[in-house]
C-alpha positions as CSV (number, residue, x, y, z in Angstrom):
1,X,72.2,136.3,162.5
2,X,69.7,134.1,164.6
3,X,68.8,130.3,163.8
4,X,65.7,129.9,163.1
5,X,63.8,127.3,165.3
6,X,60.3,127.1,164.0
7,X,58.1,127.1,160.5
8,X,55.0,127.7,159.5
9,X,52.8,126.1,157.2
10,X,53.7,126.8,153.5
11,X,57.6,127.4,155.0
12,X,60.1,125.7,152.8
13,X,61.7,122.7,154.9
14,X,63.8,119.6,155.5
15,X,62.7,116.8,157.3
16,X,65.1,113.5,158.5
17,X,63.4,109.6,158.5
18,X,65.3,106.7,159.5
19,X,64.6,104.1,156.3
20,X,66.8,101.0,158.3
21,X,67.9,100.6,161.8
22,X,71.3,98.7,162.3
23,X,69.7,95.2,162.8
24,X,68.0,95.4,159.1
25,X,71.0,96.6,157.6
26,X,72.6,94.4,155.1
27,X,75.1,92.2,156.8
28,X,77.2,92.9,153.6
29,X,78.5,96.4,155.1
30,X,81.4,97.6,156.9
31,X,81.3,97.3,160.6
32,X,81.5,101.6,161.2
33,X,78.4,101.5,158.6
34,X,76.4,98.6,159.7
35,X,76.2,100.0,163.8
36,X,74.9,103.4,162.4
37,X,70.7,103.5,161.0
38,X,70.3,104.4,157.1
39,X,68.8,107.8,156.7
40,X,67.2,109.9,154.2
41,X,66.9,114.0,154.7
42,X,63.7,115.0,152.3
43,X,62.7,119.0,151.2
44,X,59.7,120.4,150.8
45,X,56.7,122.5,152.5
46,X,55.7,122.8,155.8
47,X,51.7,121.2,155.9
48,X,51.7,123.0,159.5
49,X,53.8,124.9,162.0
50,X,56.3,123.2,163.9
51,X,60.1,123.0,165.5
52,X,63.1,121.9,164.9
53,X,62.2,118.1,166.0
54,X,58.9,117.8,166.3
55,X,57.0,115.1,163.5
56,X,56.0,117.0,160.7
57,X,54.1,116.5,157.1
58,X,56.0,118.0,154.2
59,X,54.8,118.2,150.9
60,X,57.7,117.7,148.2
61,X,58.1,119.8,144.8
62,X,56.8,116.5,143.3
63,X,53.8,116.8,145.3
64,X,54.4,113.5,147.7
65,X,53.4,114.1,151.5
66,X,56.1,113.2,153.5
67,X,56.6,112.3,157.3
68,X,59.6,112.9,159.3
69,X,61.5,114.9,162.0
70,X,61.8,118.6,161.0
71,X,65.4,119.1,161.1
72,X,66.2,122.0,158.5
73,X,63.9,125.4,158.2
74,X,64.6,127.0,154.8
75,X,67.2,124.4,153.7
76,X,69.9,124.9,151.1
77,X,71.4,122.7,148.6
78,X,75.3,121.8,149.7
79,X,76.5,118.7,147.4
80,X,79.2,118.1,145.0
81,X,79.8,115.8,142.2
82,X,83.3,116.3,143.0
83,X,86.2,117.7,140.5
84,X,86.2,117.4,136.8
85,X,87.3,114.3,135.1
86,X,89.5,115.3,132.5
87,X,89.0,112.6,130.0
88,X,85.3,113.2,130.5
89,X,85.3,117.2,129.6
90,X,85.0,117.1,126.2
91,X,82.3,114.6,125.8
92,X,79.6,116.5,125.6
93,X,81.2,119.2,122.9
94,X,82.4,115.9,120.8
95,X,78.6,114.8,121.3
96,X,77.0,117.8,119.7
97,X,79.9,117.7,117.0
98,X,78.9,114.4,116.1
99,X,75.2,114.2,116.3
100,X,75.6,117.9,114.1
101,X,77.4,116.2,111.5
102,X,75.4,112.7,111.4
103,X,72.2,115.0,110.9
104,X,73.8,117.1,108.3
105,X,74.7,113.9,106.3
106,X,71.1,112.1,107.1
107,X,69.4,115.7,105.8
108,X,71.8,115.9,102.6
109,X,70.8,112.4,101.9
110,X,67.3,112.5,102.2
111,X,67.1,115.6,100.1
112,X,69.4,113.5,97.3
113,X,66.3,111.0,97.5
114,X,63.6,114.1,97.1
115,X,62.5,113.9,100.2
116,X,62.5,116.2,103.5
């Protein structure tokens, strides 16, 4: 498998902008943090050909135009929310059980009252 090196326009894409260098970082941070500049990798298509490097103009799914440093040609999604919190797991089912039974007693009392 070969790495791909350039796009073309319309090619899906990632490009890399540096939001803060060092010295406007907040002073609050810790020291291995502070010496390195805040970054920001951004997806979306090519507006012309390029490579790997060069300035380019993407266009995001959300339809901003975005300038950067192509670093990524056809880009996947790698993140993690990390492992399951157990105490959190059932939330969601006890949600739905709840909301299902609150409407079921707000439906049986509005039909007591005649109405829908």
């Amino acid at each position: 498998m070969t790495e791909t090196t350039h796009c073309k326009a319309g090619d899906w894409v990632e490009v890399e902008r540096v939001l803060l260098e060092p010295a406007d970082r907040s002073k609050n941070l810790p020291p291995e943090t502070a010496e390195k500049p805040l970054r920001m990798w951004i997806k979306g298509f090519a507006q012309a050909a390029g490579a790997l490097g060069d300035a380019m103009t993407i266009e995001t799914m959300t339809g901003r135009l975005v300038e950067g440093s192509l670093s990524a040609i056809n880009p996947g999604y790698f993140h993690t929310f990390g492992n399951p919190i157990p105490e959190l797991a059932h939330v969601g089912v006890d949600l739905r059980a709840r909301l299902t039974e609150y409407h079921a007693a707000h439906t049986d009392a509005s039909a007591d009252q005649g109405g829908a």
